[in-house]
BAFIRO-934397 format. One record per residue: residue number from 1; x, y, z of N, C-alpha, C in turn. Coordinates in steps of 0.02 Angstrom, whole numbers, plus 50000, padded with zeros to 5 digits. Example, Ala and Ser with C-alpha at 12.3 -4.5 7.8 and 13.67 -1.06 7.14 Angstrom:
REM residues 2
k;n.xx;n.yy;n.zz;ca.xx;ca.yy;ca.zz;c.xx;c.yy;c.zz
1;50660;49716;50390;50615;49775;50390;50660;49835;50390
2;50642;49888;50354;50684;49947;50357;50645;50002;50394
//
This chain:
REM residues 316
k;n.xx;n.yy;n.zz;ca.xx;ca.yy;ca.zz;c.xx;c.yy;c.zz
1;50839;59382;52944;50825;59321;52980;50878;59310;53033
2;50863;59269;53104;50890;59274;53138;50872;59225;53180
3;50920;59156;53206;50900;59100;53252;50954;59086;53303
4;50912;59058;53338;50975;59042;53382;50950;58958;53434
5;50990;58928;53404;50967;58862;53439;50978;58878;53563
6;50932;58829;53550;50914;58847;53619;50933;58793;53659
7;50911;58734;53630;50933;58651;53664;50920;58592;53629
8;50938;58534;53652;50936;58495;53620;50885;58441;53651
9;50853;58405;53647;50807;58360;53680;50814;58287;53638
10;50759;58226;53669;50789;58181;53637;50733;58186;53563
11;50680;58212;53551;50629;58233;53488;50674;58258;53439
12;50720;58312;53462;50747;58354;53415;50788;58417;53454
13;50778;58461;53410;50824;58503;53425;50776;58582;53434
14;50755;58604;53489;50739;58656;53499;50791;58741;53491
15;50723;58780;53446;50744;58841;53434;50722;58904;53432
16;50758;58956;53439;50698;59028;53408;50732;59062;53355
17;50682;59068;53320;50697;59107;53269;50634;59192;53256
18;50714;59234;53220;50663;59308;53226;50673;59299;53123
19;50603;59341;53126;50611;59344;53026;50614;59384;53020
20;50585;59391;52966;50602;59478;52924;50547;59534;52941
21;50502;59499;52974;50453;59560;53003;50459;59556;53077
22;50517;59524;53115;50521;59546;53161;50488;59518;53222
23;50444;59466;53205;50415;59423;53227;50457;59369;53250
24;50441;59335;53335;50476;59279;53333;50429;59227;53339
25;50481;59151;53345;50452;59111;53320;50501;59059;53339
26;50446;59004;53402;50492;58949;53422;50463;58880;53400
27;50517;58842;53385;50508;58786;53347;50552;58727;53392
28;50511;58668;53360;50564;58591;53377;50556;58575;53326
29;50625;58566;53293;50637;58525;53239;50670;58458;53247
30;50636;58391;53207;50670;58308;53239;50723;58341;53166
31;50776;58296;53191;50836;58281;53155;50816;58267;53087
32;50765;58240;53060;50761;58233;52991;50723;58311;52964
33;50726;58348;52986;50667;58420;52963;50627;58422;52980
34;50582;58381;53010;50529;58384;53004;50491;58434;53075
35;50452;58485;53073;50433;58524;53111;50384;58476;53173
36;50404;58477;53224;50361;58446;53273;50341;58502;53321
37;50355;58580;53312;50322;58595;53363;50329;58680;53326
38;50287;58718;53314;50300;58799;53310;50234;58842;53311
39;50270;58880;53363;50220;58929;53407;50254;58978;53378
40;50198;59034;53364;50204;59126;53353;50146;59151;53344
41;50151;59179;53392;50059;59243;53407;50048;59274;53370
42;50094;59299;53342;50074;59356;53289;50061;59321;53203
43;50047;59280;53197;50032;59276;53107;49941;59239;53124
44;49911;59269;53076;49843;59232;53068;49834;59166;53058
45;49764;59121;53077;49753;59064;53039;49794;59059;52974
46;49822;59006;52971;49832;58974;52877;49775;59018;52843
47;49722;58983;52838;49669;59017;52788;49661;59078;52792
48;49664;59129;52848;49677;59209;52823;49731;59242;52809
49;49800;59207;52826;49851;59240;52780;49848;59262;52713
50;49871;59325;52722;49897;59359;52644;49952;59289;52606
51;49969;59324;52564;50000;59302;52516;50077;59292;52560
52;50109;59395;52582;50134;59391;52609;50160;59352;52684
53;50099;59358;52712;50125;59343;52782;50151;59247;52767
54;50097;59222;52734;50107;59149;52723;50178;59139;52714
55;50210;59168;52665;50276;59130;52631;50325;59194;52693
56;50307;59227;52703;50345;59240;52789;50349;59177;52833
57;50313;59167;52836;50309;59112;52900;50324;59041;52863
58;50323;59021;52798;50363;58996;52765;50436;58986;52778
59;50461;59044;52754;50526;59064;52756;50575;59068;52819
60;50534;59093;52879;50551;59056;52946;50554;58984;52954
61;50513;58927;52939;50527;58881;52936;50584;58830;52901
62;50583;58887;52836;50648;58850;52788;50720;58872;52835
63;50724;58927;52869;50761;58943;52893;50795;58922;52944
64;50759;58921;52979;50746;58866;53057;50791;58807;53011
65;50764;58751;52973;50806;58695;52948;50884;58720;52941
66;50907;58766;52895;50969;58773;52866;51008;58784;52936
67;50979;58838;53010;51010;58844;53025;51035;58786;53081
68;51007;58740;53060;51014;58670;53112;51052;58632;53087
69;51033;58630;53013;51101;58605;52976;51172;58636;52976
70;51170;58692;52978;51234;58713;52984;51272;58689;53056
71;51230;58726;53102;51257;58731;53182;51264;58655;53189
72;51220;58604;53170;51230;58540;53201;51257;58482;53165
73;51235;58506;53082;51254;58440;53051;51207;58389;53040
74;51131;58411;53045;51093;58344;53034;51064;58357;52977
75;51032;58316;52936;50998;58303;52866;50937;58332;52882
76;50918;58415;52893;50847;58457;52912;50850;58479;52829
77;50866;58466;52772;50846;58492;52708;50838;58438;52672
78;50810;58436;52631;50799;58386;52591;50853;58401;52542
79;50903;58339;52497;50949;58347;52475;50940;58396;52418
80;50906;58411;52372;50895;58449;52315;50881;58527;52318
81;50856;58514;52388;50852;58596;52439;50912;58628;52442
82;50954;58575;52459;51021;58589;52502;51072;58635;52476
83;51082;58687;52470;51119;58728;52422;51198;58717;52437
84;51215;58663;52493;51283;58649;52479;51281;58585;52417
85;51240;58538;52445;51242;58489;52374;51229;58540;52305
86;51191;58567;52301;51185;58597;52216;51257;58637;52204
87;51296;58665;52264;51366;58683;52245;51395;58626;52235
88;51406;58587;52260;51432;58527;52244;51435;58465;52176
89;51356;58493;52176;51349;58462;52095;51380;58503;52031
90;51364;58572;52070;51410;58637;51988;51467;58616;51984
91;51506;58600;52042;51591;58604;52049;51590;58546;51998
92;51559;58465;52016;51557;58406;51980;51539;58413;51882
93;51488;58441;51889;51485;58449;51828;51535;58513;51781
94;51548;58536;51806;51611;58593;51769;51674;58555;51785
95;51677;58489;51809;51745;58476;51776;51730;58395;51745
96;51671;58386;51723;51680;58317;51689;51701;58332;51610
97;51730;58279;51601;51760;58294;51524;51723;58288;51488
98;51721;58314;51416;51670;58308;51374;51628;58240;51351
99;51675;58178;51357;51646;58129;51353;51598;58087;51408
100;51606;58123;51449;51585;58129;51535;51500;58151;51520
101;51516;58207;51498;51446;58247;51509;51435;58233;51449
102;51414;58195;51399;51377;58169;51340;51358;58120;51373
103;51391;58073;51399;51337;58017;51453;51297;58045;51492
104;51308;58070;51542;51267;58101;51577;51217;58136;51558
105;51208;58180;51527;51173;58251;51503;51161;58255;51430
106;51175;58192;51390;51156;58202;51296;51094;58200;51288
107;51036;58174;51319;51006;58155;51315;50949;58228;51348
108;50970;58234;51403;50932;58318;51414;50954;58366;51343
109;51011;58358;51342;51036;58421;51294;50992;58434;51222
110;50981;58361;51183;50982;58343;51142;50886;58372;51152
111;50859;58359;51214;50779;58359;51199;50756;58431;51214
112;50801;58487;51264;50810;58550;51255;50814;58586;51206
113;50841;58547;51163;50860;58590;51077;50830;58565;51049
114;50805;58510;51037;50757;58505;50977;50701;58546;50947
115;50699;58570;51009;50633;58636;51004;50642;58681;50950
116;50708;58699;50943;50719;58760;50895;50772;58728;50844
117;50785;58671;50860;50837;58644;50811;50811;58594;50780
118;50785;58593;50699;50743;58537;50661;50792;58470;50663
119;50861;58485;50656;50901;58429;50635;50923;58385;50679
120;50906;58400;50755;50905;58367;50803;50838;58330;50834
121;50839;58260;50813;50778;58203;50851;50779;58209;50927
122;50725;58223;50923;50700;58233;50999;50699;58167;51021
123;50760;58128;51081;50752;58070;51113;50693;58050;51143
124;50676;58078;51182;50599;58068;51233;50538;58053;51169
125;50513;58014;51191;50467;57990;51176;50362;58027;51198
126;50360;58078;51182;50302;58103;51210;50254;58103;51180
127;50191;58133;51190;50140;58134;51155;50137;58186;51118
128;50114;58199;51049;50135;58262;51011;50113;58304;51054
129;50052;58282;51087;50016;58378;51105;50050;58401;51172
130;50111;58344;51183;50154;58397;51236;50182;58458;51186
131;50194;58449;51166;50253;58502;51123;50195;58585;51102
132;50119;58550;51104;50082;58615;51093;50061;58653;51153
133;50102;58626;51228;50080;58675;51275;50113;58722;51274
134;50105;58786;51326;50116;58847;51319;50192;58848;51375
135;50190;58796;51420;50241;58786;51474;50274;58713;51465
136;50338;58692;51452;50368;58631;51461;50426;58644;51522
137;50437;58582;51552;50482;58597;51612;50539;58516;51607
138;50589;58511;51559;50633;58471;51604;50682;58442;51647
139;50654;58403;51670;50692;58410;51760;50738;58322;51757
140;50793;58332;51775;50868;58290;51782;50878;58264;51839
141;50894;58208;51884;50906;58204;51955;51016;58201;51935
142;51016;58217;51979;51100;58224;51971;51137;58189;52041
143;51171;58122;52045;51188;58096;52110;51250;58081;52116
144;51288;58122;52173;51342;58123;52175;51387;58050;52211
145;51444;58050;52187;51471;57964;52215;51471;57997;52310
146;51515;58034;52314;51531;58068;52377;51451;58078;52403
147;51444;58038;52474;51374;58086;52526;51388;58124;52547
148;51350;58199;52602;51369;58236;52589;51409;58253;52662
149;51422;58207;52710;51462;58207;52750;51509;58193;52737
150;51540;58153;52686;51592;58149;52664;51628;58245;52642
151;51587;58261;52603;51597;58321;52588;51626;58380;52638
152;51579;58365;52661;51561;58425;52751;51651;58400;52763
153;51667;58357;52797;51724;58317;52821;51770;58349;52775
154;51772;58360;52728;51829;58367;52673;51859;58426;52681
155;51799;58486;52703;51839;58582;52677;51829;58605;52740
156;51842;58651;52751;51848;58678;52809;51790;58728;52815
157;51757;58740;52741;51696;58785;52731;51644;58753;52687
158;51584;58773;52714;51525;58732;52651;51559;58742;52606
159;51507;58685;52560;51527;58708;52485;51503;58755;52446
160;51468;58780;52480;51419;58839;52453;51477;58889;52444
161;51510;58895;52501;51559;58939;52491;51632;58957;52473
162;51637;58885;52432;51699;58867;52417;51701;58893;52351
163;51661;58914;52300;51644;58936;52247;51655;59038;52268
164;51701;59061;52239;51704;59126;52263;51709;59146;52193
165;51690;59210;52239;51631;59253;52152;51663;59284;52125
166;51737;59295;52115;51774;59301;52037;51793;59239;51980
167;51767;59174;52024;51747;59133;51985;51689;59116;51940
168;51639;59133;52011;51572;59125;51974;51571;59177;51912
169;51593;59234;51924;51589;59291;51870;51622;59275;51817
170;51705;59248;51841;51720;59224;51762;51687;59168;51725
171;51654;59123;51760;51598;59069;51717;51551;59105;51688
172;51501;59160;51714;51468;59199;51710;51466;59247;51631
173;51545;59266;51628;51559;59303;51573;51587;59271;51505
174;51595;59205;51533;51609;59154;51470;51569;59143;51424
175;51504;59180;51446;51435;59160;51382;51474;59224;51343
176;51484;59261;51339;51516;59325;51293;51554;59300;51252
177;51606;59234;51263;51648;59205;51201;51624;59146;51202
178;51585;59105;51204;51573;59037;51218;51577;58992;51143
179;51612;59015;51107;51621;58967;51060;51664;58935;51071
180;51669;58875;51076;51733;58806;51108;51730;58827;51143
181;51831;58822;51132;51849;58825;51210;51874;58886;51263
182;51814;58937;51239;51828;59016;51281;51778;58964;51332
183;51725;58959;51330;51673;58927;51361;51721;58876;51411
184;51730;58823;51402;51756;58762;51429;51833;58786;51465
185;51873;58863;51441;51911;58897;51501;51889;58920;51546
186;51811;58952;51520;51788;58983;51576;51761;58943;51655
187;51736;58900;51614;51706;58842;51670;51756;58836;51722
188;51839;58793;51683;51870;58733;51720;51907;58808;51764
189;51910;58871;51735;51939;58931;51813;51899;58926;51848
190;51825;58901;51879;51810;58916;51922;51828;58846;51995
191;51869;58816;51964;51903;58754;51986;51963;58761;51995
192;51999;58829;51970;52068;58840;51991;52079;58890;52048
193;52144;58906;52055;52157;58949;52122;52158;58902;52177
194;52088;58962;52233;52072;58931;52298;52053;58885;52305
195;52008;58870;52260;51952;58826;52266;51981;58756;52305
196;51958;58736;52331;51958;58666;52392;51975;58615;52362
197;52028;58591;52339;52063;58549;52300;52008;58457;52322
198;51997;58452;52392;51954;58408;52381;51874;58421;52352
199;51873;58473;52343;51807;58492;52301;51799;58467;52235
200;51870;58483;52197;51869;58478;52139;51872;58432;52109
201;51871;58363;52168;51890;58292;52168;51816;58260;52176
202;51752;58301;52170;51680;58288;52179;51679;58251;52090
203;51639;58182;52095;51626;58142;52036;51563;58143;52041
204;51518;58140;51977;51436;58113;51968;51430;58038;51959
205;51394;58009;52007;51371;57934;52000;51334;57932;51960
206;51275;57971;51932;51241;57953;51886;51181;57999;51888
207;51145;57998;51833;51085;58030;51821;51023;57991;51826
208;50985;58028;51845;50892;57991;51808;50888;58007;51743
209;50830;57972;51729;50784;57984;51659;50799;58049;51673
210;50769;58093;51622;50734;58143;51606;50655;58135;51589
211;50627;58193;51658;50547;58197;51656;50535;58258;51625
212;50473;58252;51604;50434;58319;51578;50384;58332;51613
213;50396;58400;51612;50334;58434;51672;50326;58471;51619
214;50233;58479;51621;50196;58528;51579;50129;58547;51602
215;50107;58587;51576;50033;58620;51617;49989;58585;51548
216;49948;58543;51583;49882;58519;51533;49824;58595;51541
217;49815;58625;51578;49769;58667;51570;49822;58728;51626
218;49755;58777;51603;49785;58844;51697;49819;58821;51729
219;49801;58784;51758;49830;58789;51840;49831;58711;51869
220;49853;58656;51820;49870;58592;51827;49929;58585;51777
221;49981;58573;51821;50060;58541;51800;50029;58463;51791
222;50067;58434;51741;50073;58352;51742;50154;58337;51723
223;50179;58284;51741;50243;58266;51727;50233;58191;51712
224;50282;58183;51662;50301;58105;51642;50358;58095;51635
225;50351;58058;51682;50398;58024;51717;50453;57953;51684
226;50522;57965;51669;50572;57934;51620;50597;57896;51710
227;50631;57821;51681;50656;57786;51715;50738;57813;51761
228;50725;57806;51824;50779;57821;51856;50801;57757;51876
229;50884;57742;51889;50898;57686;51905;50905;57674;51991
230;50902;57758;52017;50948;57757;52076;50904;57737;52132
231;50908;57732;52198;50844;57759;52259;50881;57808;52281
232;50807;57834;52323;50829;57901;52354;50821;57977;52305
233;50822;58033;52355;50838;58098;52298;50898;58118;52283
234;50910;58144;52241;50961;58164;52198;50992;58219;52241
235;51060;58239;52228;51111;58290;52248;51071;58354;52248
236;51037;58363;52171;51027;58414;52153;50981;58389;52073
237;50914;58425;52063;50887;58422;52009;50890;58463;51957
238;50924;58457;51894;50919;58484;51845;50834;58525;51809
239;50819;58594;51808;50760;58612;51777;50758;58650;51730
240;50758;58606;51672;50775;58677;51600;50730;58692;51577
241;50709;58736;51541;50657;58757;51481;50679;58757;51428
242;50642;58734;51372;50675;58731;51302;50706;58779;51265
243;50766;58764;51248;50783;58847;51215;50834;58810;51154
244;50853;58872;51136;50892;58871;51066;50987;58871;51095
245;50996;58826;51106;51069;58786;51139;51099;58750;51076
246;51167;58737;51082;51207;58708;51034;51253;58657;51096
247;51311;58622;51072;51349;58594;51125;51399;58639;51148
248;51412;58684;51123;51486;58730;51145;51440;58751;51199
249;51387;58759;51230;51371;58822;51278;51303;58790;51315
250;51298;58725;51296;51254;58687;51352;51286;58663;51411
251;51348;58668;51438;51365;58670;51508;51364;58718;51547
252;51363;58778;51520;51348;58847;51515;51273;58846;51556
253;51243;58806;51492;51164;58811;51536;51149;58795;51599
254;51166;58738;51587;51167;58684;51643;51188;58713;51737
255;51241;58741;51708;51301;58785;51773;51262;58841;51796
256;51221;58878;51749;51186;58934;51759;51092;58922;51799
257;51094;58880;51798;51025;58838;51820;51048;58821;51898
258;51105;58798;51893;51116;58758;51964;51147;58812;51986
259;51164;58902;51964;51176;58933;52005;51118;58966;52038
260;51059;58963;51981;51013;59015;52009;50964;58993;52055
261;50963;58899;52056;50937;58894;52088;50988;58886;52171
262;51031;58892;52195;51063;58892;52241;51047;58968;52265
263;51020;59020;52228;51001;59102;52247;50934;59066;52258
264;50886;59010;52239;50833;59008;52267;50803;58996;52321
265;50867;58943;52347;50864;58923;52425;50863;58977;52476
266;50934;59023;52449;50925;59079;52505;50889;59131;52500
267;50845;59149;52438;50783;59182;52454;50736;59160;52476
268;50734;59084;52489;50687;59047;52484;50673;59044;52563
269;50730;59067;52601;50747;59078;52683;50763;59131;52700
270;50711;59186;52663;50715;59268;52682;50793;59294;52685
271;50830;59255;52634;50896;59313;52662;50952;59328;52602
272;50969;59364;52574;51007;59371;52528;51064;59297;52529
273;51071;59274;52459;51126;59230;52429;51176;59258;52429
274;51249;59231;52456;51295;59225;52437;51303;59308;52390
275;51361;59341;52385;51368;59367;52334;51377;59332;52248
276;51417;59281;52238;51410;59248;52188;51347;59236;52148
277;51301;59222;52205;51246;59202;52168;51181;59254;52175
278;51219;59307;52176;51150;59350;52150;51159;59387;52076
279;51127;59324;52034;51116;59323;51971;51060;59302;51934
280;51026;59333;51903;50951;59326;51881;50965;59256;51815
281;50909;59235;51818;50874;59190;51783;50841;59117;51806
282;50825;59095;51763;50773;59032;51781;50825;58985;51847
283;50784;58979;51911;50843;58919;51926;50787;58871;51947
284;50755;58865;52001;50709;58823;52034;50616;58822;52023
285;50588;58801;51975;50512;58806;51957;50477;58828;51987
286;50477;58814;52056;50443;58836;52132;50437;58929;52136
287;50505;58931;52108;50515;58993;52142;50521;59053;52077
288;50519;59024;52028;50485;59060;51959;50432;59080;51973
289;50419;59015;51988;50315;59039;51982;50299;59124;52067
290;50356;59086;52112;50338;59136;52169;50328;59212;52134
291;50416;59224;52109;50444;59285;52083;50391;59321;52019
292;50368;59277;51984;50315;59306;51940;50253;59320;51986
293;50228;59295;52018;50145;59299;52029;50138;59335;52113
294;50203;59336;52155;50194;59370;52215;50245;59444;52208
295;50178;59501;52204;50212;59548;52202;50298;59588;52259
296;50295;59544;52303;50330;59565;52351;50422;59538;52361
297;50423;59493;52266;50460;59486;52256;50512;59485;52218
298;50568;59516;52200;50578;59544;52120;50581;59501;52073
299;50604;59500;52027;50588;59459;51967;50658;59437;51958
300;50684;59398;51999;50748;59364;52018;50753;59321;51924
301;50700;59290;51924;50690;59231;51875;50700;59269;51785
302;50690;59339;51784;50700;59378;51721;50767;59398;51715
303;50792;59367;51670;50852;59406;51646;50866;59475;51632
304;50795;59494;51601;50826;59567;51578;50798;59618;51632
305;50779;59573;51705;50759;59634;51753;50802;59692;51788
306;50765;59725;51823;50821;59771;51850;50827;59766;51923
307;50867;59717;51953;50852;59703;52024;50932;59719;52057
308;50927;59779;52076;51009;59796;52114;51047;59749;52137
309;51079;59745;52123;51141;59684;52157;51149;59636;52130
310;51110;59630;52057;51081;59575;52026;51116;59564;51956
311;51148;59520;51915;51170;59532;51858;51136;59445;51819
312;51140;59461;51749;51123;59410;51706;51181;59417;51676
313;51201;59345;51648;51251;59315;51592;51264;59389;51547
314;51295;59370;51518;51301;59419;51476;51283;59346;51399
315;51221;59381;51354;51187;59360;51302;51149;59329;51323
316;51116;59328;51389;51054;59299;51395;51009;59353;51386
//
């Protein structure tokens, strides 16, 4: 992928962008994202696109945003998109103290495990025959005190990239001892060293409910929806699947979700993530479902795949 802003007008911000097939492609984007203008000869009607060409010309578009955000600084992603906020939220949540993240997150943790853990009461309140579908999905809003110009203002580099990947790796390899506090060393190193001392000074204002997303049949998701206090979207959304978790190694989870989905954004804009974050497993729902069902993309979302450049936790 490849853009290059062209000018600025008073609508927005005119650009071209080349993708991954080589195709270009000029756009006006207004300051909030929103596409007001894109021309390219070469892709078919909507309705006769392949599979491929669609999420091509997709992916130019997601692209086009990030790179407006970067070069200019305006709000072209939606915050939960934003893979500097979801860095921003990992940094926040790997250093709240344990009594920290039992407010915040007991309540996800607690309805994640119940699944495989009898002795733990499932908080949420659902209908039994959620628990007999074949897919459950729950999703966290996570809102940081700091906006994210405050942030931007703070480092001298996104935050995306303030996280460097002998950190991420040592969080990464902490599932290998994660009983106590091998786990909870591994985390708080990825907060030592380089790392952007005003980074590490990122606090969580607060959470939403916790919703459940589930498939009533094929090919209809439903979600029910738990009380949020906040307005607006969140930093970054939490999306777990139920699994067999304890407390020593549910920040673990948590950290590993908000990394993979930060690899989802930038596949999500035709272009390799970060080195740090090319690490397989579940991160963003959207892009599960892509990686399973569009052949043209590896199976980012499988742990035990074999995707070069690619590593899973160690015991996932």
């Amino acid at each position: 992928m490849e853009a290059h802003v062209k000018n600025e007008i008073e609508e927005g911000v005119g650009l071209r962008v080349i993708d991954n097939r080589d195709i270009e492609h000029g756009m006006v984007l207004a300051r909030d994202g929103e596409i007001l203008a894109h021309k390219t000869d070469e892709y078919p009607e909507p309705s006769e696109r392949t599979n491929e060409e669609d999420e091509s010309f997709s992916q130019a578009r997601r692209f086009a945003r990030y790179h407006v955000y970067r070069e200019k600084g305006y709000g072209t992603i939606e915050p939960p998109n934003n893979p500097d906020r979801i860095a921003a939220v990992l940094l926040a949540l790997l250093d709240l103290e344990p009594e920290e993240f039992d407010a915040h997150f007991g309540t996800l943790y607690k309805q994640i495990a119940s699944h495989e853990n009898p002795d733990i009461e499932p908080p949420l309140d659902l209908p039994p025959e959620v628990y007999n579908e074949q897919f459950l999905l729950y999703i966290q809003g996570v809102y940081l005190e700091q906006e994210l110009e405050a942030i931007q203002a703070a480092v001298e580099e996104p935050a995306v990239d303030a996280v460097g990947e002998d950190r991420i790796d040592d969080f990464l390899q902490g599932w290998d001892s994660a009983g106590g506090g091998g786990l909870l060393s591994a985390t708080h190193s990825i907060l030592s060293g380089e790392t952007d001392s005003s980074l590490s000074d990122l606090t969580i204002k607060g959470t939403s409910g916790v919703d459940t997303m589930y498939f009533e049949d094929t090919n209809v998701d439903r979600t029910i929806e738990n009380e949020n206090p906040f307005d607006g979207e969140p930093d970054a959304e939490l999306e777990l699947l139920p699994t067999e978790t304890d407390r020593d190694v549910i920040r673990f989870y948590l950290g590993h979700n908000l990394i993979c989905q930060i690899r989802d954004c930038f596949i999500g804009m035709g272009v390799e993530p970060p080195a740090q974050y090319r690490v397989l497993g579940h991160g963003k729902y959207k892009y599960t479902g892509k990686y399973r069902y569009f052949d043209f993309y590896p199976e980012y979302w499988d742990p035990e795949a074999d995707v070069p450049g690619y590593t899973a936790p160690l015991g996932l």
